[in-house]
C-alpha positions in Angstrom: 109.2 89.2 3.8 112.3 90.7 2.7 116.1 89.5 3.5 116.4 92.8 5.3 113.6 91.8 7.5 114.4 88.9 8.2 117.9 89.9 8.9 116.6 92.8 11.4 114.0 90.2 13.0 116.7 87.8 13.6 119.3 89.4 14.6 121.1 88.4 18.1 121.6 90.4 21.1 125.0 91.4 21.5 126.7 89.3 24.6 126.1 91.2 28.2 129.1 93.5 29.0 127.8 94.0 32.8 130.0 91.4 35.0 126.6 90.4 37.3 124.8 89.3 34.0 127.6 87.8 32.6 128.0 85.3 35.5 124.5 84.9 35.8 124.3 83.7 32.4 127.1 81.3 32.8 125.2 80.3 35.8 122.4 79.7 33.7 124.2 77.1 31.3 125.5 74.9 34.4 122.3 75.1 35.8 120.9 73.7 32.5 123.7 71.0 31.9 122.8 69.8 35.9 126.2 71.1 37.0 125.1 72.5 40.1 127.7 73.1 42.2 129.5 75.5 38.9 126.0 77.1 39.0 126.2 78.0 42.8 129.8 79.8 41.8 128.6 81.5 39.1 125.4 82.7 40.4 127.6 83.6 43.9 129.6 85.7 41.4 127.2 87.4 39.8 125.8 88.5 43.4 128.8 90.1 43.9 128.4 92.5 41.3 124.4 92.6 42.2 123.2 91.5 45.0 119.7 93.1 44.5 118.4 90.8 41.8 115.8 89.1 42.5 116.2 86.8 39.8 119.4 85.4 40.9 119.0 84.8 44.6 115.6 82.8 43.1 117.7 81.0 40.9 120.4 80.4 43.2 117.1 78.6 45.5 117.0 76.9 43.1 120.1 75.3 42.5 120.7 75.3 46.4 117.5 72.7 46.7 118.4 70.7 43.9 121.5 70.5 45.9 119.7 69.3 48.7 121.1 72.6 50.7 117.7 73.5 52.3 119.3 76.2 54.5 120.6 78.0 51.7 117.4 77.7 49.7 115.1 78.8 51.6 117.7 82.0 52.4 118.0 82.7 49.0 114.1 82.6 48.1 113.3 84.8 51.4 115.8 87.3 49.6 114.0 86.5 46.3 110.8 87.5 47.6 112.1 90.3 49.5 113.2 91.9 46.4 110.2 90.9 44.3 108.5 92.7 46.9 110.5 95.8 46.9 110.2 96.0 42.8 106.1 95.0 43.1 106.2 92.5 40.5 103.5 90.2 41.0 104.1 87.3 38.9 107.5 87.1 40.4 106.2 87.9 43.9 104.1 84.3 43.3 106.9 82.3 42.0 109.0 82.9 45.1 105.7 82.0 47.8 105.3 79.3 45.8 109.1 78.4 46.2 109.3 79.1 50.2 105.9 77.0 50.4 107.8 73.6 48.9 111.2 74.8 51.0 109.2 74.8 53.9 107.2 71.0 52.9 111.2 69.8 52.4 112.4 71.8 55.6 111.4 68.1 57.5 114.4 66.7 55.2 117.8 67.4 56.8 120.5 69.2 54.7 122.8 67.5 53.1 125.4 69.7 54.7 124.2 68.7 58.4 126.0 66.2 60.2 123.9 62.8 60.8 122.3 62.9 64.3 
């Protein structure tokens, strides 16, 4: 292989201009590092900008759960799965069942958010 094709094969996307995908990928990095709660911002912002991506009200599940915010996660996947629906993507359409299915196993566990009874 040449050093032009390599070059060409190897050569990085340029960085998003689009404000939604530029949070969500900043979201993406704190949710990587474990710094949820910089994760929850970002992907909040992104929504903003988009709030019909499926993707980030899955991820945002997510991040919510691992949060221990069972409320917000299972809002966010029921959005998830709405959209998935809407864009008939089936892979993505199972991804977000199988996320409601263990929301709704931890939905016994209070939020962390709820006051003690």
């Amino acid at each position: 292989m040449s050093d032009k094709e390599l070059k060409l094969q190897f050569t990085p996307k340029p960085p998003p201009t689009d404000p939604a995908e530029i949070h969500f990928k900043n979201a993406w990095q704190h949710r990587k590092f474990k710094r949820y709660r910089e994760a929850v911002d970002e992907f909040q912002k992104s929504l903003e900008h988009n709030p019909d991506k499926g993707a980030t009200h899955f991820n945002l599940a997510l991040v919510y759960d691992q949060l221990k915010e069972g409320t917000q996660a299972r809002t966010h996947a029921g959005k998830a799965l709405e959209l998935f629906e809407r864009e008939q993507n089936p892979s993505n359409i199972a991804a977000a069942q199988n996320l409601l299915r263990k929301l709704g196993r931890n939905a016994a566990k209070p939020d962390s958010e709820s006051p003690p009874h």
